[in-house]
C-alpha positions, 0 to 999 in steps of 0.5 A, a space after each residue: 013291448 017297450 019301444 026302442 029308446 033310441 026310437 022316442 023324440 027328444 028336443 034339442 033346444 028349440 027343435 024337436 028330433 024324431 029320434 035319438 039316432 044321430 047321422 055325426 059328422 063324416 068326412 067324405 071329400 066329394 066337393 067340387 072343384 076349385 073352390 071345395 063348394 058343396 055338391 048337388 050329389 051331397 045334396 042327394 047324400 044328405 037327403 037320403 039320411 034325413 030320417 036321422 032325429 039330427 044329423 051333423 055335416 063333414 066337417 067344413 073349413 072356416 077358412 082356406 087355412 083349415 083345410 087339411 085335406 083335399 076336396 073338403 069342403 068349406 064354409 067361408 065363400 058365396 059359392 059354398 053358401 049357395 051349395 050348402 043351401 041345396 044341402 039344407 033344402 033337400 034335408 028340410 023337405 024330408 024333414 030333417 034336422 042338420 047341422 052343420 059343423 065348423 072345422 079348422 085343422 090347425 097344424 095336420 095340414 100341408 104347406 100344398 094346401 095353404 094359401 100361397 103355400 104357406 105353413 099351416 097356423 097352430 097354437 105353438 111351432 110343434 110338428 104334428 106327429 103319427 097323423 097325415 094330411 091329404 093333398 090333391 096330386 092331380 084332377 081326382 088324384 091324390 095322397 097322404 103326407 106328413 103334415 108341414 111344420 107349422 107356425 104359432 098364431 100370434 095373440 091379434 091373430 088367434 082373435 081373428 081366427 075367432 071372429 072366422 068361426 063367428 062368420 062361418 056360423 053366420 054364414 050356416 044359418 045363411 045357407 039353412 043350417 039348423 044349427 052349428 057344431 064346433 069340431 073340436 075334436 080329433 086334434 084339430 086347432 082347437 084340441 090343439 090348444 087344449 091340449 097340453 102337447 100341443 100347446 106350449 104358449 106362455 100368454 094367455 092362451 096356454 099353460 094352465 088347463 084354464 089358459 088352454 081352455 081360453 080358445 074354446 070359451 072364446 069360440 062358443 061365446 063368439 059362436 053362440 051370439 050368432 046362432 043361440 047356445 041352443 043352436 050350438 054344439 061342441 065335438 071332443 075326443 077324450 081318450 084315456 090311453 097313451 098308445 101310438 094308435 090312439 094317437 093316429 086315430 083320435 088325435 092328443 092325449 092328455 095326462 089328465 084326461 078326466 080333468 082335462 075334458 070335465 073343464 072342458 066341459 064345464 065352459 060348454 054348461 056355462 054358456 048354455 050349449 044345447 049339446 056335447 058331442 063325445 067321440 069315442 075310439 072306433 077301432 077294433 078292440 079300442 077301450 071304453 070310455 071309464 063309467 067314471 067319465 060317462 057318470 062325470 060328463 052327465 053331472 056336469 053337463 045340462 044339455 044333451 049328450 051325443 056318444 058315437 063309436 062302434 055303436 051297435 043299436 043295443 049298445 046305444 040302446 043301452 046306454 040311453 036306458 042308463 041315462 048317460 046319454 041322450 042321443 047316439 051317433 052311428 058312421 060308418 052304419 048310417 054311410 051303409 044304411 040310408 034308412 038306418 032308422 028303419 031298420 033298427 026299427 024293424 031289426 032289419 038287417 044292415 048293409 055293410 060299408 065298402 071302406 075302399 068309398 069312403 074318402 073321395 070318388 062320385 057316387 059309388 059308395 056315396 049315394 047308391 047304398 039301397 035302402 031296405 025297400 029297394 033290396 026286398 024288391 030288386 033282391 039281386 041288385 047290390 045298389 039302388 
């Protein structure tokens, strides 16, 4: 019997993965507080998963400016070094694979979340629209609000903030990361500058898509110095409809989306980064990508390719056997299902996810999901 693709080793670079099965990046907002500094119970939480081939942290802010929601955490202090450290340690003795990914929000922020109450930094002054920040309203508490009108970086400072997702890289391998991942994605800061919404600049840094594209060339090379672009990973959300609902869940999107996201990509091939991470619309009914696109994405691109989004293991399966993709990225399933691996292995059947944990809390819904073993042998128990 031919074996699960999804179930065959793969490199990446200069590791080798177990799997294809993919654990992305998933907010959770579970760090300490002050300070947004990585947990001993998000040690336990990644632990838990590291039989994925790869797995990807939430996003963590490279900066307290790019934070745009409360209890994220970041990646720029000695403290959330430190934490991430026990992260990477309990990932490592499982043998696991982690990386982590570098965030900033750029405009879907809160003036309660900026330092010194400030606006929040974007490539132009263009309130972000039909998306919601997060702000703490008190010790555990909180609520969503519209993000604050933000302000344009200056040409000095878009270098500085380069530099930060430098540091930030630097300051992963220091915690024991794997490797990085450039979130740029979703309509954060650097689909920000992508896109051409978003970006209204007449320097260098907008207009043309080549002008757009300028943050992200700078951002891989800055990145890639530190880590190796075998290391280093880039996250897009190409969307090919207009509607109000692909823009609340997916962030911007363009007129041109095959072109816009094919150039993208296209500075992801020149400098050599070892994957493309495309996240697809996840909602119910959302529409695939175009055959055309997938098709386009692999000519152009000579590292590995990570599709995820209402992923089932057949339709990953599947896509795998096509040769459009080389690793598959399951969410909400693996937040559900800690030994999702084993379980498609074995077609085992899946826990489903409680969706009213996943943003926030302790370790309800976090890290007592059971894994298959432990509901076989406490089958009246929910948790283990």
């Amino acid at each position: 019997m031919k074996q699960n693709p999804l179930l065959q080793p793969t490199t990446l670079g200069r590791h080798t993965l177990n799997n294809r099965v993919v654990l992305p990046p998933l907010t959770r907002q579970r760090a300490a507080q002050p300070g947004d500094v990585p947990t001993d119970l998000m040690a336990q939480y990644y632990r838990q998963r590291a039989s994925a081939g790869l797995m990807i942290t939430e996003g963590a802010q490279i900066e307290p400016r790019g934070q745009g929601y409360a209890w994220t955490p970041g990646i720029y202090s000695q403290e959330q070094i430190a934490g991430w450290r026990k992260v990477t340690d309990a990932v490592h003795a499982e043998g696991g694979i982690i990386f982590a990914q570098l965030w900033h929000v750029g405009r879907v922020s809160h003036s309660a979340l900026q330092p010194d109450g400030a606006a929040p930094v974007a490539p132009s002054a263009i309130q972000a629209q039909q998306v919601k920040a997060f702000i703490e309203t008190g010790p555990g508490a909180g609520t969503l609000v519209a993000p604050s009108m933000p302000r344009a970086l200056s040409v000095a400072e878009i270098g500085e903030v380069v530099a930060l997702y430098a540091q930030a890289a630097q300051n992963a391998l220091d915690a024991g990361f794997d490797g990085v991942e450039i979130h740029a994605a979703n309509g954060y800061l650097v689909n920000q500058f992508i896109s051409q919404h978003a970006n209204q600049r007449t320097d260098d840094y907008g207009g043309s898509l080549h002008k757009r594209l300028r943050f992200l060339r700078e951002i891989v090379q800055a990145v890639g110095a530190v880590v190796g672009p075998d290391r280093l990973g880039v996250r897009f959300t190409p969307l090919f409809t207009g509607t109000d609902q692909d823009r609340v869940y997916i962030g911007l999107v363009e007129d041109d989306p095959h072109t816009t996201y094919i150039e993208a990509i296209k500075v992801l091939e020149q400098a050599g980064v070892g994957y493309l991470s495309i996240a697809e619309a996840d909602w119910d009914n959302a529409p695939d990508l175009p055959e055309a696109f997938r098709r386009d994405v692999r000519r152009t691109f000579s590292g590995r390719i990570l599709y995820a989004g209402r992923y089932t293991a057949e339709r990953g399966a599947r896509l795998l056997d096509a040769n459009l993709a080389d690793l598959i990225g399951f969410g909400r399933p693996f937040i559900a299902n800690p030994d999702l691996p084993a379980r498609i292995a074995n077609g085992w059947p899946l826990n489903p996810h409680d969706p009213a944990t996943l943003y926030g809390g302790g370790a309800a819904g976090f890290t007592d999901y059971p894994t298959h073993a432990a509901t076989t042998a406490n089958p009246t128990e929910e948790t283990a």
